[in-house]
C-alpha positions as CSV (number, residue, x, y, z in Angstrom):
1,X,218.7,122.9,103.5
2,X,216.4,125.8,103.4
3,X,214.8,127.6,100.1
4,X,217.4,130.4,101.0
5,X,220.3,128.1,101.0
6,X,219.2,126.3,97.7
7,X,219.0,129.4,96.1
8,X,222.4,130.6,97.1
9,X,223.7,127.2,96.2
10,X,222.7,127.7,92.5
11,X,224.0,131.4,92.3
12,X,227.2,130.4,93.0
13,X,227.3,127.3,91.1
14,X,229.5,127.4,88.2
15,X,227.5,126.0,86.3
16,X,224.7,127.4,86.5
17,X,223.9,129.5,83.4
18,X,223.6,133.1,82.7
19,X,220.0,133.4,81.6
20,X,219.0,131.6,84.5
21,X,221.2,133.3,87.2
22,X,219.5,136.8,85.6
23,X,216.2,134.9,86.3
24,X,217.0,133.6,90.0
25,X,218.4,137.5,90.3
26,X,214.9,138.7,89.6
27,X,213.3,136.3,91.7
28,X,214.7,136.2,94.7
29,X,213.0,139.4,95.3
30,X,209.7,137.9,95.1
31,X,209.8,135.8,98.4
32,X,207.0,134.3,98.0
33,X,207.4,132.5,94.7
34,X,211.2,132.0,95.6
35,X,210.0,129.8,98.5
36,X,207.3,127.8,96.3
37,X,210.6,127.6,93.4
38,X,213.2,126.4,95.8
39,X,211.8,125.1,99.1
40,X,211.8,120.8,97.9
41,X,213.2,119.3,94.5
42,X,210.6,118.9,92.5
43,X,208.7,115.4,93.3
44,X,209.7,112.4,91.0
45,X,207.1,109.8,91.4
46,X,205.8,106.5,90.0
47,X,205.1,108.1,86.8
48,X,207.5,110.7,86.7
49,X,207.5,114.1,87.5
50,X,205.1,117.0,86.5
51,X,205.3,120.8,87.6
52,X,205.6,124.6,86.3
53,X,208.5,125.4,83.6
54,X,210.9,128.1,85.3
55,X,214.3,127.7,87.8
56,X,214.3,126.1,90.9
57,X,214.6,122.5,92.6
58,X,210.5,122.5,92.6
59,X,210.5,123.5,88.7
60,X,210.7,121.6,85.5
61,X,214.1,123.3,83.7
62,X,217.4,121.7,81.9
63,X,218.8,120.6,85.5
64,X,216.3,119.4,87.1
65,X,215.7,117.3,83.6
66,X,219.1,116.4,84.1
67,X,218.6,114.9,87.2
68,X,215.8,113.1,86.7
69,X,217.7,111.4,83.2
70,X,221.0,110.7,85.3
71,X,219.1,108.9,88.3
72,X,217.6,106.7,85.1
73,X,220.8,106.5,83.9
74,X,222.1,105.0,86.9
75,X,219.3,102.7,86.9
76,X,219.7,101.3,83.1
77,X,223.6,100.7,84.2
78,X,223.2,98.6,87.3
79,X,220.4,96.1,85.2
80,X,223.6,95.7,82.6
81,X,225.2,96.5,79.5
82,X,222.6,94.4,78.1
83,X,220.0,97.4,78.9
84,X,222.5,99.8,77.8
85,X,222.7,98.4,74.4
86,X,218.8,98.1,74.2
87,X,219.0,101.7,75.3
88,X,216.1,104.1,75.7
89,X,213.5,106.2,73.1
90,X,212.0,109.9,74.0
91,X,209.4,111.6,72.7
92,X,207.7,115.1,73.2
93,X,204.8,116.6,73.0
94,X,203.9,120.5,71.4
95,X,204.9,122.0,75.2
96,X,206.7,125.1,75.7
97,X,210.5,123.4,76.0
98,X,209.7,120.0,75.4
99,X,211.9,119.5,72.5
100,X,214.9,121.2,74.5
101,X,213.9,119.0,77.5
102,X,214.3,116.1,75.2
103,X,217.2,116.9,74.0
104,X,219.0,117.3,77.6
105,X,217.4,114.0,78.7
106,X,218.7,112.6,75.3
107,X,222.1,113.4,75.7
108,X,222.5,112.8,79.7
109,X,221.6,109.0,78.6
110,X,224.4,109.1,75.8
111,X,226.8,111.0,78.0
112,X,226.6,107.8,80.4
113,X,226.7,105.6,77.2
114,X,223.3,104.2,76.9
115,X,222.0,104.0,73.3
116,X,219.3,106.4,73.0
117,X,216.5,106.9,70.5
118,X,214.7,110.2,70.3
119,X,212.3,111.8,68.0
120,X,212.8,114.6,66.0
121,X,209.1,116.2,66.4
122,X,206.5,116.3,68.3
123,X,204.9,112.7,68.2
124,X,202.1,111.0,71.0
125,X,202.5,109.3,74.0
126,X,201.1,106.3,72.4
127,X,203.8,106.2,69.8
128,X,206.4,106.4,72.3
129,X,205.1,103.5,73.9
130,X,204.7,101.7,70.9
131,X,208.5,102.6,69.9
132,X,209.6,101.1,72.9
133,X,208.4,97.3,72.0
134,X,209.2,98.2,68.4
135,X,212.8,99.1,68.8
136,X,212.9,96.4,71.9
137,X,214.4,99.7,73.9
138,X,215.1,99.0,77.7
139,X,213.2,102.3,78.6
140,X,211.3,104.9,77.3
141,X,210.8,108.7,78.5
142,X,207.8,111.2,77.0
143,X,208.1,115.1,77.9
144,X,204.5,116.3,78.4
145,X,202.1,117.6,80.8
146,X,199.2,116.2,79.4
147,X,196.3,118.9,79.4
148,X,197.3,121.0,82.2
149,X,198.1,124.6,81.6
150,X,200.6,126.2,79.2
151,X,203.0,127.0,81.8
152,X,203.5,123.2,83.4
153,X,205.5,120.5,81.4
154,X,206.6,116.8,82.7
155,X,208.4,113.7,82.5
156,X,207.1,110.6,82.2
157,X,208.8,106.8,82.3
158,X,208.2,103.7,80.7
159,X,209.3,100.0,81.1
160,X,210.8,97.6,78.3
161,X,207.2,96.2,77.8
162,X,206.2,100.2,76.7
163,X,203.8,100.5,79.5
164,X,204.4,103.1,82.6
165,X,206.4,101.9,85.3
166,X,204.7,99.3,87.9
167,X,205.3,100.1,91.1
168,X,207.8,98.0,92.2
169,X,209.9,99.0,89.3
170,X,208.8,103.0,89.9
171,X,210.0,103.2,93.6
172,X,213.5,101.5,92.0
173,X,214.2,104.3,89.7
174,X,212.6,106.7,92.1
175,X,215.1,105.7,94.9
176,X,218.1,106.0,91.9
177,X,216.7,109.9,90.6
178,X,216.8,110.8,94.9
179,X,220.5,109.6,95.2
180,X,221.3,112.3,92.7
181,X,222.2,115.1,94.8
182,X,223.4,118.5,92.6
183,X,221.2,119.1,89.7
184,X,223.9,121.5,88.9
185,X,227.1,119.3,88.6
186,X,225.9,117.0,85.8
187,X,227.6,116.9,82.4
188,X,226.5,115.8,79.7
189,X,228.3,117.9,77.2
190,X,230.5,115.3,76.5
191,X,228.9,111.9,74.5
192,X,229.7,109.8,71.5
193,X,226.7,111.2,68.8
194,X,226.6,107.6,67.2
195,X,224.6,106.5,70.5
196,X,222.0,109.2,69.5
197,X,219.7,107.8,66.9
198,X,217.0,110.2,65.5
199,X,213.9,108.8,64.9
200,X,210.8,109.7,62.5
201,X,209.2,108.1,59.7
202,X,210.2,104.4,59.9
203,X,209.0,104.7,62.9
204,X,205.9,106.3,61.6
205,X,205.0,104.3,59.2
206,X,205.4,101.2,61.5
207,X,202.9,102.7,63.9
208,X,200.0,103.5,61.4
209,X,200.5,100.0,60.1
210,X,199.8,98.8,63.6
211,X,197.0,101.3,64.3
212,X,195.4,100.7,61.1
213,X,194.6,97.0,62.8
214,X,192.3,98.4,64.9
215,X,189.5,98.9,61.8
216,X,186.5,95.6,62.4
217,X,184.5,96.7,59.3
218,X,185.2,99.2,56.1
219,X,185.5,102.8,55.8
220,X,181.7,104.2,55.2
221,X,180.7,107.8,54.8
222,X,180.7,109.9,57.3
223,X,180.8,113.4,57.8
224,X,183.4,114.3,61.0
225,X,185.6,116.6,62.7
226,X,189.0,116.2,64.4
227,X,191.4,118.9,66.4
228,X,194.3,117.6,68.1
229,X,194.2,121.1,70.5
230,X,197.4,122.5,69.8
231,X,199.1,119.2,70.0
232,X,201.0,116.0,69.0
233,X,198.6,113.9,67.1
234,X,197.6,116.2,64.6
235,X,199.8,114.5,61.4
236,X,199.4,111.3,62.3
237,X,195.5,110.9,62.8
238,X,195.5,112.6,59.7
239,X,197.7,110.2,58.2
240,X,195.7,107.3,59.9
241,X,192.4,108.5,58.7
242,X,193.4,109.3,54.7
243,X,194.8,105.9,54.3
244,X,191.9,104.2,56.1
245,X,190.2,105.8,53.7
246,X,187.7,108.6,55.6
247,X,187.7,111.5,52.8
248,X,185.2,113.5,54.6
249,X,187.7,114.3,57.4
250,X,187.5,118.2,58.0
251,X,190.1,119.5,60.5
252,X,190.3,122.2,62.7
253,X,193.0,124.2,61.0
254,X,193.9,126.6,63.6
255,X,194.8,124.0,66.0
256,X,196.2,121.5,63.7
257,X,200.2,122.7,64.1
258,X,201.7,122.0,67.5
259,X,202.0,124.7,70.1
260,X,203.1,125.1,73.1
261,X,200.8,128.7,73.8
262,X,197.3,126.6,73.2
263,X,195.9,129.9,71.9
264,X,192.8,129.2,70.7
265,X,191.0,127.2,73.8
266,X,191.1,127.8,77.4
267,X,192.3,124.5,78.2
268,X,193.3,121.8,75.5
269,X,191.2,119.2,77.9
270,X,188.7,117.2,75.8
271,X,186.7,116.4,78.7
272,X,186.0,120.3,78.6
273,X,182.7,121.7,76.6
274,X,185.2,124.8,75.8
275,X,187.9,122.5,74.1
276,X,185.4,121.8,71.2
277,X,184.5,125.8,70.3
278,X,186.0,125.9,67.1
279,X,185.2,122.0,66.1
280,X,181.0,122.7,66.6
281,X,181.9,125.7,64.5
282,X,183.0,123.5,61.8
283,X,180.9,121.0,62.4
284,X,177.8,123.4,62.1
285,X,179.3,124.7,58.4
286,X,179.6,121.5,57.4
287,X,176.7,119.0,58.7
288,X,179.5,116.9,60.7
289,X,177.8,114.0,62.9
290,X,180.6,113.3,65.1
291,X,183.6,116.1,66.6
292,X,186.4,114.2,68.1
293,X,189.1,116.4,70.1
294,X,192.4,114.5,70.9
295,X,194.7,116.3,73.9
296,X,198.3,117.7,73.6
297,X,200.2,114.7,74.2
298,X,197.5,112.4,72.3
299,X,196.9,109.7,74.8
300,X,193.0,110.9,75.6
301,X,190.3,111.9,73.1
302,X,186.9,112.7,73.9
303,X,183.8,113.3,71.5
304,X,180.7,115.1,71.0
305,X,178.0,113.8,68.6
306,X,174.8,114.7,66.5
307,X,171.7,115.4,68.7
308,X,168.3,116.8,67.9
309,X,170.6,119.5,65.8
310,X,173.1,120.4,68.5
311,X,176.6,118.4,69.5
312,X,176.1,116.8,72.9
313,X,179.5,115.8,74.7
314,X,180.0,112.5,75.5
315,X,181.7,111.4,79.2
316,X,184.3,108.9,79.0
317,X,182.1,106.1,80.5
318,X,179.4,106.5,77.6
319,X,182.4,106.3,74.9
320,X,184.1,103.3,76.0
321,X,180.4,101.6,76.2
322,X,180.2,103.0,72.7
323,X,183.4,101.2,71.6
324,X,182.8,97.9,73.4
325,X,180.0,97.4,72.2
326,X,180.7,98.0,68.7
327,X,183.7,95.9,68.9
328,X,182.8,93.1,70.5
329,X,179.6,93.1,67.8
330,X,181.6,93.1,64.8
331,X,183.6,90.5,66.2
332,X,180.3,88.1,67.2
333,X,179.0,88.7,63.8
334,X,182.3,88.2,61.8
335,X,182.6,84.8,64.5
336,X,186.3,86.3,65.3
337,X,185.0,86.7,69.2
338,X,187.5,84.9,71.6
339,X,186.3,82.2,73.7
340,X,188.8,83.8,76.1
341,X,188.4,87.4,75.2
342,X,189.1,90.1,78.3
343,X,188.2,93.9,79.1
344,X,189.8,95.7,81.3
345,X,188.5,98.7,83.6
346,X,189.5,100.8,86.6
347,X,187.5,101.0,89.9
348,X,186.5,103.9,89.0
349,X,184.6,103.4,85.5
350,X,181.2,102.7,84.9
351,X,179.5,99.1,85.5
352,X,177.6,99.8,81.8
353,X,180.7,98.6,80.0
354,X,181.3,95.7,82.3
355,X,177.1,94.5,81.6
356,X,177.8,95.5,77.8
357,X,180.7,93.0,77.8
358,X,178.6,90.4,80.0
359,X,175.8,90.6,77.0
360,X,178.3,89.4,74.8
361,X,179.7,86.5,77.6
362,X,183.2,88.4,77.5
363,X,184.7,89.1,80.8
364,X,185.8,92.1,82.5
365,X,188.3,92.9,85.5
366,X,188.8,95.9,87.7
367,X,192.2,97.4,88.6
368,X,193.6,100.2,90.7
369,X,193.1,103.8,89.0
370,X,195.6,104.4,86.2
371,X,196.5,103.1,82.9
372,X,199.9,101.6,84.2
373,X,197.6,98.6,85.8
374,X,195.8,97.9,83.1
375,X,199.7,97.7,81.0
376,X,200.7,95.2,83.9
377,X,198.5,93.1,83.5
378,X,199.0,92.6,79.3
379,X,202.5,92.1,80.5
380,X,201.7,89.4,82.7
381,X,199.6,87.8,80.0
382,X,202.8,87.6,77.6
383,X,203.9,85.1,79.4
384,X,200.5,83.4,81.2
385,X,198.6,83.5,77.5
386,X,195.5,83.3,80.1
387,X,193.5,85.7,77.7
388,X,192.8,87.6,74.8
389,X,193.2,91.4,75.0
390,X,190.2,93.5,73.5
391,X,190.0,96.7,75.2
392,X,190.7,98.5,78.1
393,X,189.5,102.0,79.4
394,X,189.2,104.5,82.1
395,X,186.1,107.4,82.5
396,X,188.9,109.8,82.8
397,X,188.6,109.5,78.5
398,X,191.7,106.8,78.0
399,X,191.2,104.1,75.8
400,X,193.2,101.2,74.1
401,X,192.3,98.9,71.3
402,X,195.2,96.8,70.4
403,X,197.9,96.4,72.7
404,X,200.5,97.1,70.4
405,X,200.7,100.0,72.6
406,X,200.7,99.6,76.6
407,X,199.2,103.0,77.2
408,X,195.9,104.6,76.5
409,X,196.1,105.7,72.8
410,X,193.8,108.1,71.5
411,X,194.6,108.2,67.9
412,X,193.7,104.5,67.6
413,X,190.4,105.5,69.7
414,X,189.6,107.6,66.7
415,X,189.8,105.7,64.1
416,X,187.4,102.6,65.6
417,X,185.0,105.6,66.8
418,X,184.6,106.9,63.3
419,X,184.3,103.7,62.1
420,X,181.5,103.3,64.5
421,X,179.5,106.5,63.6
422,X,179.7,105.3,60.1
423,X,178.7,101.9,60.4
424,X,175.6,103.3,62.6
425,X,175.1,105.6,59.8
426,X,174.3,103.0,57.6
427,X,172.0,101.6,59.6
428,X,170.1,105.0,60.3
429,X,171.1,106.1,63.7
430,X,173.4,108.7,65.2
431,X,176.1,107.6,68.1
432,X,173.6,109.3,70.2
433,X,170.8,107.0,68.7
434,X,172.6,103.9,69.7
435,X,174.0,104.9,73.5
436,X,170.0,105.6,73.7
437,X,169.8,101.7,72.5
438,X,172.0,100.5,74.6
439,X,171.0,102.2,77.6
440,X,167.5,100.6,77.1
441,X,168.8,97.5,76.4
442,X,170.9,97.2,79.4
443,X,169.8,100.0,82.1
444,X,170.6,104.1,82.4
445,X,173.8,104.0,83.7
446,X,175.0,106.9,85.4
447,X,178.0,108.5,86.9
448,X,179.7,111.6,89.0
449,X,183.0,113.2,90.5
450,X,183.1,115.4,92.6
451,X,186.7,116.9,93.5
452,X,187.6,118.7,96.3
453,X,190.8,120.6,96.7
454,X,193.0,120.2,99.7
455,X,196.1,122.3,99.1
456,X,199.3,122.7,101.3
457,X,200.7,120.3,104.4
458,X,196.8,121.0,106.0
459,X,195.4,120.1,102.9
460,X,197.5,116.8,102.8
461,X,196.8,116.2,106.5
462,X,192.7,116.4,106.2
463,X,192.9,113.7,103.3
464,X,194.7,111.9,105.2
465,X,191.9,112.1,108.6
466,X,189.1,111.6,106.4
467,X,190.3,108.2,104.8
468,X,191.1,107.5,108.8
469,X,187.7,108.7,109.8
470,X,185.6,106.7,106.7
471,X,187.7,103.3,108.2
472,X,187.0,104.3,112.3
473,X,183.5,104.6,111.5
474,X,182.4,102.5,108.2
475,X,179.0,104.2,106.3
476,X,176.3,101.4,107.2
477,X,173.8,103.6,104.5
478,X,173.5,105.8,101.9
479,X,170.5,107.5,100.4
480,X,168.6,104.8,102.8
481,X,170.3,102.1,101.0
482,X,172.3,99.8,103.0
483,X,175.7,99.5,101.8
484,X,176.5,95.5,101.2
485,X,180.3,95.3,101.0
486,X,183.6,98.0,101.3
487,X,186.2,97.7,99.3
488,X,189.4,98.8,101.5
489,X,192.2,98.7,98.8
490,X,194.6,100.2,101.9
491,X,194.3,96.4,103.4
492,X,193.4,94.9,100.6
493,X,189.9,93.5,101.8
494,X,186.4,93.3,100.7
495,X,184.1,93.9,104.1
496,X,180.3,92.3,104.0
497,X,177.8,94.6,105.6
498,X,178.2,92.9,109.4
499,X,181.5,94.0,109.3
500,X,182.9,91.0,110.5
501,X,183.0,88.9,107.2
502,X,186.0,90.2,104.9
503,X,187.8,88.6,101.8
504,X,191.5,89.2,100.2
505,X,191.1,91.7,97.1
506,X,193.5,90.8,94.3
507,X,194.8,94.2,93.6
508,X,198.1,96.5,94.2
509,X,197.6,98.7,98.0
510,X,196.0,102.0,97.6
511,X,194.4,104.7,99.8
512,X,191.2,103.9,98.3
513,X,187.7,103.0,99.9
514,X,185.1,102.0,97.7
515,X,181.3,101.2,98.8
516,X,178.7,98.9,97.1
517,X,174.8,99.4,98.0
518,X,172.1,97.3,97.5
519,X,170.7,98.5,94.5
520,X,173.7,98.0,93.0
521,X,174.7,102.1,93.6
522,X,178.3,103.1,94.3
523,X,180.9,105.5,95.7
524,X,184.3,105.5,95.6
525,X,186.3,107.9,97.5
526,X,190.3,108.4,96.2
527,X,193.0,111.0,97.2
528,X,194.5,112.4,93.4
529,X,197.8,110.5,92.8
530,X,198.8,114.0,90.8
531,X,197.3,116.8,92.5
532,X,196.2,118.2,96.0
533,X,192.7,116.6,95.7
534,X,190.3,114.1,97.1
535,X,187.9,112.1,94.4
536,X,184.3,111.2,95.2
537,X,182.6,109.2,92.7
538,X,179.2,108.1,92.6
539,X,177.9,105.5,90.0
540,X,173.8,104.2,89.7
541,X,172.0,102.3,87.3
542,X,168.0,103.1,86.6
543,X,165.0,101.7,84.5
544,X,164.8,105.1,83.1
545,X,166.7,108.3,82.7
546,X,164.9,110.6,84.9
547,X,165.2,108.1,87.3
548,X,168.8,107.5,86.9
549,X,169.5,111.1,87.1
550,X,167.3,111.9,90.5
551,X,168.8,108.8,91.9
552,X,172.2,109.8,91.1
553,X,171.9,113.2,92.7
554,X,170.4,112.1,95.6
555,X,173.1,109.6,96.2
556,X,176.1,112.4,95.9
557,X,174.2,114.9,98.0
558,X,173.7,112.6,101.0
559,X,176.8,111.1,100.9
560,X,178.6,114.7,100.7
561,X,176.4,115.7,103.7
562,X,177.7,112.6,105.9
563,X,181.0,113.5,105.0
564,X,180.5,117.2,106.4
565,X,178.5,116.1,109.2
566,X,181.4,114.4,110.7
């Protein structure tokens, strides 16, 4: 069917509604962006779906909501009325629609008469999660688009163990959402209300209880400062934080209430400089040591600390060294440190945390790029019992303490980090001061990413040719280092540097390649699961940090140029 035809279809639907069909009358005259709106139904993959608010088959609005919730709904009613009764929970974030989009999703489930749980205002990703295992719901669905711009919302899915969907499960429920044919033609006027459950502070109050677990020492002074952007996790950090007891909290007040419009930053990303404006403002008026900055749907949090009289951001990588080291000493000197104690990291995160854990004789294990992994594994351990969970993380600023939630969680992130700062205080060093420390102790660990843009069926196709290309003709050096191994995640095989010698790599199938060089340098090169991007990143380890830093852009240079030579 062509974007003409799909557009016709839903003009003369009759159901379509009249604001809409005044929408789709305006435009239609804009061929351009009636193509983009109409030309495929909008992609629902292993983690949902994401895209621009506004009608169309390619746009997130009520129907194509709809859709997405029936094709669940379809899937929770062939597993039984077991997972009916069990039900699902839905959150939503401060987005523009999201508490109309959960209400559609909310009552497509009842209409099909799966119990359904679903918050009354904004709350985090992490607490959806955790609602799932609380309530022992079957499924779980957050509306949010994470940082990206005001215009975009999304859809997210979670398993009964409150983590995203693995794979196998994803492609199940993706396969159910496809069979759904007209967006248009669903009802879901008609429900019983008693399968709609509101939820809100029981709910609440079980969460902080949990996240309060999290604390290894007591609640010292410290001076700090936290924005939640705009977002979700505004009242409950602050919640979290008054009855840890941190009085010396100040908040950002103009970005405290949820909205939608983020109208006081550029982009609510705390991996962004910009994002923290207004919290170095405060920070400067009021002496603060650490600024934390927590993103819309409060699953991410970055932080910028005290330096030489100026707030230096931190990178995801030096923040979860931060944290793991912290936690893992606390636990040493309290003698609470499991014999069996495990990290978890991505490919794609620094080696420093892996060393830091090493120090401590904890081990550490790599999976594929994306929190999800790191959520099946914990669920594998509920029954195995192989290990003891104590953190896992991600450079891309995702973090999780206690696995009471089976996503990245932010707001417990902020807690242990301003527990950290306050401990160090005590001891008379900054944050900065003891990443310094660390990165004495154990070598000057440092990272890049470099992402290029690849837009369109070409831009797809290129990716595609230069993941080919990389496996024709393998890298033998880089920099003048000879590369020792390639991880292939495609075939799942570690190659040695003849080329000959391979070994199985335990981990999920992935158009990844990642290369190890002699001096222990790396590169990892990954098409974007979410956008139309390819990732390069670099990662090197120095005796010093001039060192580290030449190194590291030497390494990103010459491997860019090999890439553009070919």
């Amino acid at each position: 069917m062509t974007w003409q035809e799909r557009i016709k279809r839903w003009l003369e639907h009759d159901r379509l509604d009249e604001v809409t069909r005044e929408a789709l009358n305006l435009l239609k005259d804009d061929e351009k962006l009636a193509e983009d709106a109409f030309y495929q139904d909008l992609a629902f993959g292993t983690g949902g779906m994401r895209g621009e608010i506004g009608p169309g088959t390619n746009r997130m609005n009520v129907y194509t909501v709809r859709k997405a919730s029936q094709g669940i709904a379809n899937y929770i009613k062939e597993n039984g009325e077991m997972a009916m009764a069990r039900g699902i929970a839905i959150a939503y974030d401060s987005r523009r629609m999201s508490p109309e989009f959960a209400q559609e999703a909310a009552k497509t489930f009842a209409a099909n008469g799966i119990h359904t749980y679903v918050y009354s205002e904004p709350r985090t990703t992490p607490q959806l999660s955790f609602s799932v295992r609380y309530l022992n719901a079957f499924m779980g669905v957050v509306i949010t688009a994470s940082h990206n711009p005001p215009e975009y919302n999304g859809y997210k899915v979670y398993g009964e163990d409150g983590a995203q969907l693995n794979l196998e499960d994803a492609d199940r429920v993706i396969s159910f959402v496809s069979e759904v044919e007209d967006e248009l033609g669903i009802d879901n006027s008609s429900y019983d209300p008693a399968l709609l459950v509101s939820l809100g502070e029981k709910l609440d109050a079980a969460y902080i209880e949990q996240a309060l677990t999290v604390q290894e020492g007591s609640a010292n002074p410290i001076k700090a400062v936290f924005t939640p952007l705009h977002g979700a996790s505004g009242s409950t950090v602050k919640r979290l934080l008054d009855e840890a007891g941190y009085a010396d909290i100040v908040y950002v007040a103009e970005q405290m209430q949820p909205d939608g419009e983020f109208p006081t930053v550029k982009s609510p990303n705390p991996e962004e400089a910009s994002a923290f404006e207004l919290a170095e403002k405060y920070g400067k008026e009021t002496g603060a040591e650490l600024l934390i900055a927590i993103d819309p749907d409060g699953d991410r949090v970055g932080a910028a600390v005290l330096s030489g009289g100026h707030y230096e951001l931190l990178n995801g990588n030096q923040t979860g060294a931060l944290l793991i080291d912290y936690l893992l000493g606390q636990k040493q000197a309290k003698g609470t440190l499991p014999a069996n104690g495990k990290i978890f990291k991505t490919i794609v995160t620094s080696e420093f945390g892996r060393v830091i854990a090493e120090s401590y004789a904890v081990d550490s294990e790599d999976v594929l790029t994306g929190f999800k992994f790191i959520g099946e594994k914990l669920k594998h351990n509920d029954q195995e019992k192989k290990f003891e969970f104590l953190f896992g993380y991600e450079e891309s600023y995702g973090y999780l303490i206690k696995d009471f939630a089976r996503d990245k969680d932010a707001v417990q992130a902020t807690l242990l980090l301003i527990e950290a700062a306050a401990y160090y205080k005590t001891q008379g060093m900054t944050l900065h001061d003891k990443l310094t420390e660390l990165y004495n102790r154990h070598g000057w660990y440092r990272e890049a990413l470099v992402s290029m843009t690849k837009k369109g069926l070409e831009g797809a196709r290129e990716i595609t040719a230069l993941l080919e290309g990389l496996r024709e003709q393998p890298i033998r050096e880089i920099a003048g280092i000879p590369v020792v191994s390639i991880e292939d995640y495609e075939t799942q095989n570690r190659i040695f540097a003849d080329m000959k010698t391979n070994e199985k790599i335990e981990l999920p199938q992935s158009n990844v390649l990642k290369y190890f060089l002699e001096d222990g340098s790396w590169v990892c090169v990954r098409p974007s699961g979410t956008e139309p991007k390819v990732k390069y990143y670099f990662g090197v380890t120095a005796a010093n940090e001039r060192d580290s830093d030449e190194k590291l852009e030497l390494l990103k240079q010459t491997f860019l140029d090999e890439l553009n030579s070919r």
